[in-house]
C-alpha positions as CSV (number, residue, x, y, z in Angstrom):
1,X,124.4,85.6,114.3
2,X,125.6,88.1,111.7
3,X,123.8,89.2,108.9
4,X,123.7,87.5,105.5
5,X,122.5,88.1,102.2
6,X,121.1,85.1,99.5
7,X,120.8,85.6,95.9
8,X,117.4,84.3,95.6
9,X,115.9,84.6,91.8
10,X,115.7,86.3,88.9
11,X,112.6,88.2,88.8
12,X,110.5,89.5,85.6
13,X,111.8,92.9,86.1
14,X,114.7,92.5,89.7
15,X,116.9,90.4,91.1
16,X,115.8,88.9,94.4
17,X,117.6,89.0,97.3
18,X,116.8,87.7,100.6
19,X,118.6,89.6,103.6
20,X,118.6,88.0,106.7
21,X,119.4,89.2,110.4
22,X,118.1,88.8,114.2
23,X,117.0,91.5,116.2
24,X,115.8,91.1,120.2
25,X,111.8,92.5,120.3
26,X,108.8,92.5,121.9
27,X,106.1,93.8,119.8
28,X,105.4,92.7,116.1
29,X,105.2,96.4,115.6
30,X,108.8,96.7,116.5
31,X,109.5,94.6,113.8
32,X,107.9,96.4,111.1
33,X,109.8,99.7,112.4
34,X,113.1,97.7,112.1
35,X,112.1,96.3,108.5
36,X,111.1,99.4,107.0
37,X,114.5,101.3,109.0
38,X,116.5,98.6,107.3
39,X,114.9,99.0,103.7
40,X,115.3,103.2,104.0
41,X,119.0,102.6,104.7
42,X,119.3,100.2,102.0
43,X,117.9,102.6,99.5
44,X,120.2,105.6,100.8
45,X,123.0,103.2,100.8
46,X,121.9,102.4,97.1
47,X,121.2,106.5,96.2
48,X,124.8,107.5,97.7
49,X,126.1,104.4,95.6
50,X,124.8,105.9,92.7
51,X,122.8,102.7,92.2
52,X,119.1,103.5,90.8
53,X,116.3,100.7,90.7
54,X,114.4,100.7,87.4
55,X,110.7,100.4,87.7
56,X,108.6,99.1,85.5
57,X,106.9,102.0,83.4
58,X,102.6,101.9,83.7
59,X,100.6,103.3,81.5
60,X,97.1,104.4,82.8
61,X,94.7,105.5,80.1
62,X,91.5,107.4,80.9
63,X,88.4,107.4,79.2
64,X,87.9,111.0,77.5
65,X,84.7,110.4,76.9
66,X,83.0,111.0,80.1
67,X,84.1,113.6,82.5
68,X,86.5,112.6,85.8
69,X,85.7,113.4,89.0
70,X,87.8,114.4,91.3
71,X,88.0,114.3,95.2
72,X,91.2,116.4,97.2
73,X,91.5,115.7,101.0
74,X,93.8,117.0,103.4
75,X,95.8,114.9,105.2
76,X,93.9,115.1,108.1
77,X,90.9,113.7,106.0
78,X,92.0,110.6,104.9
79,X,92.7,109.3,108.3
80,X,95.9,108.4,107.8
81,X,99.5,110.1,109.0
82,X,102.0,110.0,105.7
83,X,105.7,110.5,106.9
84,X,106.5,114.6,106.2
85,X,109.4,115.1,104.0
């Protein structure tokens, strides 16, 4: 079937869509690979568009008080394999 697109809800700071579509796999991993290719092209689609999603703005406040410690690790310390720009 071809691919559609519902208006689902408005959310507290979006508005939810639901996009739907079928893709033939084998692995659940697959599936994530296709989900997160689909999002990427949606948000370059979205940049080239000129179209810019609006976060909600966090505030994090430290305690000055007592001193903050610090850890840096490589990449290679963590564990984990980030995507290189």
């Amino acid at each position: 079937p071809e691919p559609f697109v519902l208006f689902t809800d408005f959310g507290d700071n979006a508005l939810v869509f639901t996009l739907y579509f079928w893709v033939s796999m084998t692995r659940l991993l697959k599936r994530r690979i296709i989900e997160s290719d689909i999002r990427y092209r949606i948000d370059e689609l979205f940049r080239e568009a000129g179209i810019a999603i609006a976060f909600p703005q966090l505030d994090v406040h430290f305690d000055s008080n007592s001193p903050l410690k610090l850890q840096l690790l490589n990449r290679e310390d963590t564990g984990h394999s980030f995507p290189r720009k």
